[in-house]
N, CA, C, O and CB atoms as a CASP TS submission, in Angstrom:
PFRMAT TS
TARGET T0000
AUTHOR 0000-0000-0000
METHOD Language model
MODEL 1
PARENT N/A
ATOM      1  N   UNK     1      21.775 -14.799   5.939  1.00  0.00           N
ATOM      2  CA  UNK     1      20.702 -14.859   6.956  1.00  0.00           C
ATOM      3  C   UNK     1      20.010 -13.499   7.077  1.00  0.00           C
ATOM      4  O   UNK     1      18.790 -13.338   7.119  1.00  0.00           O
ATOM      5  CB  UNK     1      21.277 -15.293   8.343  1.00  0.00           C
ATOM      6  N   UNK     2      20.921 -12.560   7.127  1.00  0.00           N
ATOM      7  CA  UNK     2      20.234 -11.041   6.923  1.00  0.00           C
ATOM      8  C   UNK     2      18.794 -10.834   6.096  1.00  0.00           C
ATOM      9  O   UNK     2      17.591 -10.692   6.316  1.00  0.00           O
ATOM     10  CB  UNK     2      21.329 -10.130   6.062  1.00  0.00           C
ATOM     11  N   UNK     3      19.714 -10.913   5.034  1.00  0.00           N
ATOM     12  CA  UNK     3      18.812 -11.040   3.568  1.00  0.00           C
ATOM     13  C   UNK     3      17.818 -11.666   3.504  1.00  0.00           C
ATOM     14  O   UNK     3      16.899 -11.166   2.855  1.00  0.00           O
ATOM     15  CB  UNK     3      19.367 -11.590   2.515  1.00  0.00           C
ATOM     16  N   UNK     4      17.611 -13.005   4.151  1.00  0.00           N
ATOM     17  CA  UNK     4      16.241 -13.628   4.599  1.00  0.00           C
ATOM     18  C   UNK     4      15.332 -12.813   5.484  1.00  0.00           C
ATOM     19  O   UNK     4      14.186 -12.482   5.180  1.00  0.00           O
ATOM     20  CB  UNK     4      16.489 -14.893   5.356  1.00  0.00           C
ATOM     21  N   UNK     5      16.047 -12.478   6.780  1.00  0.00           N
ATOM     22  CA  UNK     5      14.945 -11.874   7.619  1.00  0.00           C
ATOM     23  C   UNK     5      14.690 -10.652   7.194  1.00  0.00           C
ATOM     24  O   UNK     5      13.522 -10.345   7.431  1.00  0.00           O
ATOM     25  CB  UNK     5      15.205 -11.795   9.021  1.00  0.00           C
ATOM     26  N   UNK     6      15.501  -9.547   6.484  1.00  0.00           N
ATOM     27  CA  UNK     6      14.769  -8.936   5.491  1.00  0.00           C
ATOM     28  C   UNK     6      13.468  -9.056   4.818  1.00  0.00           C
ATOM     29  O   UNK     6      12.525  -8.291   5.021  1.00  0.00           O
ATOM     30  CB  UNK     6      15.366  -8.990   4.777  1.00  0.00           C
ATOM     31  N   UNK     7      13.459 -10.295   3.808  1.00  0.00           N
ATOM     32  CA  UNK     7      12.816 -10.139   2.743  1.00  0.00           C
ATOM     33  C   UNK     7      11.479 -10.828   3.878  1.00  0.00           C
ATOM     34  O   UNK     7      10.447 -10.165   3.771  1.00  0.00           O
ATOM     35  CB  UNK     7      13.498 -10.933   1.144  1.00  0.00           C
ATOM     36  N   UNK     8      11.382 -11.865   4.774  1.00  0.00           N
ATOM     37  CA  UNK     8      10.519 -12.125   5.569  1.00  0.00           C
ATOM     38  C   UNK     8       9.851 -10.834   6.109  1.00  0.00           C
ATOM     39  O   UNK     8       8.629 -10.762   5.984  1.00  0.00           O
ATOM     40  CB  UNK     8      11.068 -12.933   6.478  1.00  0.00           C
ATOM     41  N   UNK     9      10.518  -9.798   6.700  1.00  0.00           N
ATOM     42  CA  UNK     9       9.901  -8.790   7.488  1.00  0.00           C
ATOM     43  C   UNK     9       9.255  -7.863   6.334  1.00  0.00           C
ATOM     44  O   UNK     9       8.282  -7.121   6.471  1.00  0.00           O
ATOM     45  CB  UNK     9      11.004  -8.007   8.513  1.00  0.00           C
ATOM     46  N   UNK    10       9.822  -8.021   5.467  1.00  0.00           N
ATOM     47  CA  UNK    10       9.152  -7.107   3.837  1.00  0.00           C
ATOM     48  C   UNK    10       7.607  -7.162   3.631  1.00  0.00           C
ATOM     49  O   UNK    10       6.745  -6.296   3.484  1.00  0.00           O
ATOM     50  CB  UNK    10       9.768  -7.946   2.178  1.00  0.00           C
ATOM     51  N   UNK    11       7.599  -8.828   3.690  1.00  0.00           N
ATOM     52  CA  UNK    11       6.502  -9.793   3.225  1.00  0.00           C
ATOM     53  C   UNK    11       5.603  -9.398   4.099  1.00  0.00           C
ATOM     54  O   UNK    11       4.555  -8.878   3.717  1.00  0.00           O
ATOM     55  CB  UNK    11       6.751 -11.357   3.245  1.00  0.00           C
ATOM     56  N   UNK    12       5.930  -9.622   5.610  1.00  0.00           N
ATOM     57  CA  UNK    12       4.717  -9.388   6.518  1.00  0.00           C
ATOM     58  C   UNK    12       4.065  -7.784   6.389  1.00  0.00           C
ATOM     59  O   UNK    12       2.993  -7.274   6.714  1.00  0.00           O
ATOM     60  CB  UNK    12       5.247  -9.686   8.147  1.00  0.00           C
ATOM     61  N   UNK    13       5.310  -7.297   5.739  1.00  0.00           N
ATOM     62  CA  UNK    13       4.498  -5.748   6.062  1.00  0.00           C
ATOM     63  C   UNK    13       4.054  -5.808   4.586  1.00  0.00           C
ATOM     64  O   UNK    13       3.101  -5.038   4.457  1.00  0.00           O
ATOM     65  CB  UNK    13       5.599  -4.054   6.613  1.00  0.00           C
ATOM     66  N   UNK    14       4.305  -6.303   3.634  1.00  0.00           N
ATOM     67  CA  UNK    14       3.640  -5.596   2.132  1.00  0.00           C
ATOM     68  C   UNK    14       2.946  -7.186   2.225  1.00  0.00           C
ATOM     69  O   UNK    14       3.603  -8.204   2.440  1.00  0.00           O
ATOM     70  CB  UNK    14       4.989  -4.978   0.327  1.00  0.00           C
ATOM     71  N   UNK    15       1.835  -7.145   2.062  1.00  0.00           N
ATOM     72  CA  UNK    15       1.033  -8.533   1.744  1.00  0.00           C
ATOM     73  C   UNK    15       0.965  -8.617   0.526  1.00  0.00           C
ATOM     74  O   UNK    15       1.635  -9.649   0.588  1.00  0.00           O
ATOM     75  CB  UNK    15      -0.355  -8.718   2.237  1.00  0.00           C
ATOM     76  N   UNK    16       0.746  -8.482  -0.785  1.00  0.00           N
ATOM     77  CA  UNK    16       0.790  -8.086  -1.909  1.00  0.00           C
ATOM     78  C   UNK    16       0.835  -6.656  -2.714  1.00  0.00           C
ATOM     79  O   UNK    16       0.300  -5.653  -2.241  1.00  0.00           O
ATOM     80  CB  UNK    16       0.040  -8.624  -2.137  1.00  0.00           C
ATOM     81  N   UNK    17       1.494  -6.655  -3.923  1.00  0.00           N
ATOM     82  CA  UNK    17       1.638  -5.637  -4.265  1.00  0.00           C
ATOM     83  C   UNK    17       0.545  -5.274  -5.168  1.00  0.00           C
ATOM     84  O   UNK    17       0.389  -4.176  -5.702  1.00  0.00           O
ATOM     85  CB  UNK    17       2.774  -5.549  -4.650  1.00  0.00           C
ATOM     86  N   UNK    18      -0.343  -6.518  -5.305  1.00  0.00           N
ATOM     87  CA  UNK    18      -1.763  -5.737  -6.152  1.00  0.00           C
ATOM     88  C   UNK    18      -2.710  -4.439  -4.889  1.00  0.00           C
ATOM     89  O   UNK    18      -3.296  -3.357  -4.870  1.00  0.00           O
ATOM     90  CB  UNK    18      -3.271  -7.507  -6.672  1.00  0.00           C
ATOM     91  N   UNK    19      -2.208  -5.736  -3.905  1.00  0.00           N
ATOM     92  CA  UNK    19      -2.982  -5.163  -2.674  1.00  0.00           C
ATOM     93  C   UNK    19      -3.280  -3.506  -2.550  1.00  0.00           C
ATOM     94  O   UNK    19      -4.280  -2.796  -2.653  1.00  0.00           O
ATOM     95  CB  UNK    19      -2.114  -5.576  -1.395  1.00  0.00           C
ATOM     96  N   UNK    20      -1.631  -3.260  -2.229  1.00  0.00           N
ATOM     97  CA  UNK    20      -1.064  -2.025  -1.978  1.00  0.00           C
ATOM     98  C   UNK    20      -1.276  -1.033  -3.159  1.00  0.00           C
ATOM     99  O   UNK    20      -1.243   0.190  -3.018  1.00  0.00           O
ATOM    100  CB  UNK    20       0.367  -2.220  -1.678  1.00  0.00           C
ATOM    101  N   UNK    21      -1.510  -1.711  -4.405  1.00  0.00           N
ATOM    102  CA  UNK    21      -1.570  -0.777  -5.748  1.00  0.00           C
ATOM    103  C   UNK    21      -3.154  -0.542  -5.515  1.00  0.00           C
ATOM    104  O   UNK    21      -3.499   0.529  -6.014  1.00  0.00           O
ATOM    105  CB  UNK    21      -1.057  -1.621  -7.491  1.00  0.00           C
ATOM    106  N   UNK    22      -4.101  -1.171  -4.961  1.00  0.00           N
ATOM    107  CA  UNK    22      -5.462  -1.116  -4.925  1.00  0.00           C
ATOM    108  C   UNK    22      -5.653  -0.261  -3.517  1.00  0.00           C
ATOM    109  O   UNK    22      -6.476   0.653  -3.550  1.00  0.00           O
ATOM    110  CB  UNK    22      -6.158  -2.660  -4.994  1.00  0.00           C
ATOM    111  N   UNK    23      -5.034  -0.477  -2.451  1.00  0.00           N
ATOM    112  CA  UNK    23      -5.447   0.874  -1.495  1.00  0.00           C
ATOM    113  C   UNK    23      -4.529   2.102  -2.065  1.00  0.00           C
ATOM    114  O   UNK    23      -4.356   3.004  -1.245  1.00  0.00           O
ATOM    115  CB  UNK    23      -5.046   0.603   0.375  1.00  0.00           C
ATOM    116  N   UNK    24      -3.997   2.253  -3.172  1.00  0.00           N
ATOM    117  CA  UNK    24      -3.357   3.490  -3.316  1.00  0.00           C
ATOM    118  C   UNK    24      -4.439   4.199  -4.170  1.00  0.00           C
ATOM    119  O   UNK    24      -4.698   5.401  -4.105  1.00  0.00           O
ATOM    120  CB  UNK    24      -1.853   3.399  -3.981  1.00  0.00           C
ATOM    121  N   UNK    25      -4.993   3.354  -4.924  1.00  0.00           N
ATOM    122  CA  UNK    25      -6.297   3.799  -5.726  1.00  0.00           C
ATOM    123  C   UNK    25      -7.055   4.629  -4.623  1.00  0.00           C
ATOM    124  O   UNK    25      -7.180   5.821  -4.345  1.00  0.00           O
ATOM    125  CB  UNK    25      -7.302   2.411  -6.345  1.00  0.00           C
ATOM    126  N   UNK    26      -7.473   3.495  -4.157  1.00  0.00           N
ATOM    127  CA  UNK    26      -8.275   4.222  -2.954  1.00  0.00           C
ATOM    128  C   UNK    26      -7.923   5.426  -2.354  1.00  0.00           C
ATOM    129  O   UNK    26      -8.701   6.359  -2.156  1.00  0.00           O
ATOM    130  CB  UNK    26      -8.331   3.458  -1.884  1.00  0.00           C
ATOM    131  N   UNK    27      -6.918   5.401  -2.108  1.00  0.00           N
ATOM    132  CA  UNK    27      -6.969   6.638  -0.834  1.00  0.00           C
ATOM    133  C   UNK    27      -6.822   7.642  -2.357  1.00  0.00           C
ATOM    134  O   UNK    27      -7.524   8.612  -2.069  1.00  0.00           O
ATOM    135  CB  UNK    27      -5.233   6.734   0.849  1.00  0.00           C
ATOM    136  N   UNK    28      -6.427   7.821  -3.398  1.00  0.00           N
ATOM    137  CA  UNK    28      -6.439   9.012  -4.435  1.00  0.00           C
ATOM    138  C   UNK    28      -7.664   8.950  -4.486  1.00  0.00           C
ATOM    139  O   UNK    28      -8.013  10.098  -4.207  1.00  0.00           O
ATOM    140  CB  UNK    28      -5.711   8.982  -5.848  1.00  0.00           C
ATOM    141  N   UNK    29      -8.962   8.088  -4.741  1.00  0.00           N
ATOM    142  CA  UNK    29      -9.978   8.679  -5.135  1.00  0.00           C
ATOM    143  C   UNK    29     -10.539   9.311  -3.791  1.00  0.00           C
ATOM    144  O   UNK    29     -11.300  10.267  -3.938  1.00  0.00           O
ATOM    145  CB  UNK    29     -10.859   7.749  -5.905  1.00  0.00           C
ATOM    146  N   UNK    30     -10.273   8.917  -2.575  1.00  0.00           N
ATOM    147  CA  UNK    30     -10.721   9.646  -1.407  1.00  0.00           C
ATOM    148  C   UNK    30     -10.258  11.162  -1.312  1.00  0.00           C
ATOM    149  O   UNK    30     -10.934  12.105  -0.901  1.00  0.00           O
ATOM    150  CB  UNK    30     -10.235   8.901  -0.203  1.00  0.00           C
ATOM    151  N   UNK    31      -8.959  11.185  -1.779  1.00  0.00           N
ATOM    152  CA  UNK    31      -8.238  12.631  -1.853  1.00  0.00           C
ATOM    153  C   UNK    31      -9.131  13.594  -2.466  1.00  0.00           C
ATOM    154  O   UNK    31      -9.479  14.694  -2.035  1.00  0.00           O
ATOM    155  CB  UNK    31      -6.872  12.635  -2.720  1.00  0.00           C
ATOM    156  N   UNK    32      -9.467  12.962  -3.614  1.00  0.00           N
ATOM    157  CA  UNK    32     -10.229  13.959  -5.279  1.00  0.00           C
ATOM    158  C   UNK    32     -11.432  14.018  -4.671  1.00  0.00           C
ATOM    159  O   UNK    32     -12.150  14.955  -5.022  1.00  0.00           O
ATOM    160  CB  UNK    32     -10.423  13.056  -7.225  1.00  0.00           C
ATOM    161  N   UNK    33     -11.841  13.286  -3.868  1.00  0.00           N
ATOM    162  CA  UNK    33     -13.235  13.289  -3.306  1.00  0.00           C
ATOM    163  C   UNK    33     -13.537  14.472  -2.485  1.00  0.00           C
ATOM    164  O   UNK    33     -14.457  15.269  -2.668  1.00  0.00           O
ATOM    165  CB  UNK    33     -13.477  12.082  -2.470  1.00  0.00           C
ATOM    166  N   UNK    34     -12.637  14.486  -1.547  1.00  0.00           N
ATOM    167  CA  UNK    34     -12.850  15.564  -0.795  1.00  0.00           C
ATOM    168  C   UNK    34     -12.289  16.646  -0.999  1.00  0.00           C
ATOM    169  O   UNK    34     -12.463  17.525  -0.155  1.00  0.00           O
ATOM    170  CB  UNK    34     -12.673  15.372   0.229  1.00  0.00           C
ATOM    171  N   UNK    35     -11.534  16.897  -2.047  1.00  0.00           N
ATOM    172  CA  UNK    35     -10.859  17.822  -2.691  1.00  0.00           C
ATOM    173  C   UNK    35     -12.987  18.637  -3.439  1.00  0.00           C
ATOM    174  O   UNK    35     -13.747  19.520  -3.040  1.00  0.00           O
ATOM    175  CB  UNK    35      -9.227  16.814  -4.121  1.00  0.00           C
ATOM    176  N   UNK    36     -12.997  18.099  -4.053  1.00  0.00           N
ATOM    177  CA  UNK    36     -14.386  18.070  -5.101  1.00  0.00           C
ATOM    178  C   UNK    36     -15.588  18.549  -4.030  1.00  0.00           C
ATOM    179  O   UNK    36     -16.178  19.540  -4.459  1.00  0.00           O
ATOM    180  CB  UNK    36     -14.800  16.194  -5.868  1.00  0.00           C
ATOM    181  N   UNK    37     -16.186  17.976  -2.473  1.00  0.00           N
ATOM    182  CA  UNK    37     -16.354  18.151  -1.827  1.00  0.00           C
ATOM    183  C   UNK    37     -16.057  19.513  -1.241  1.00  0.00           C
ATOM    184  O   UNK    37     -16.996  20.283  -1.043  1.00  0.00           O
ATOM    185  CB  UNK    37     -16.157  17.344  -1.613  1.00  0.00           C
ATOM    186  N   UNK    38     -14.954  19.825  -0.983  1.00  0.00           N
ATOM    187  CA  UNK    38     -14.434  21.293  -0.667  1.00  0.00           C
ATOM    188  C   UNK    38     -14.801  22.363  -1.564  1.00  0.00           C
ATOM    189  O   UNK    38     -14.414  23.511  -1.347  1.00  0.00           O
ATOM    190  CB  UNK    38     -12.976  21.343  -0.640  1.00  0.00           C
TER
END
């Protein structure tokens, strides 16, 4: 039962992992941005 509400509470917080791989993009090109900017 653990192990379920685990992997349930996982889910709600990671909605997909393309998702999360695509705002990680993001926030690096925001980084270099204002890095470049500076």
């Amino acid at each position: 039962m653990r192990i379920r509400s685990l992997h349930k509470k996982f889910f709600l917080f990671s909605p997909t992992p393309r998702k999360i791989k695509q705002r990680e993009k993001e926030n690096v090109k925001r980084i270099r941005f204002r890095k470049a900017v500076l």
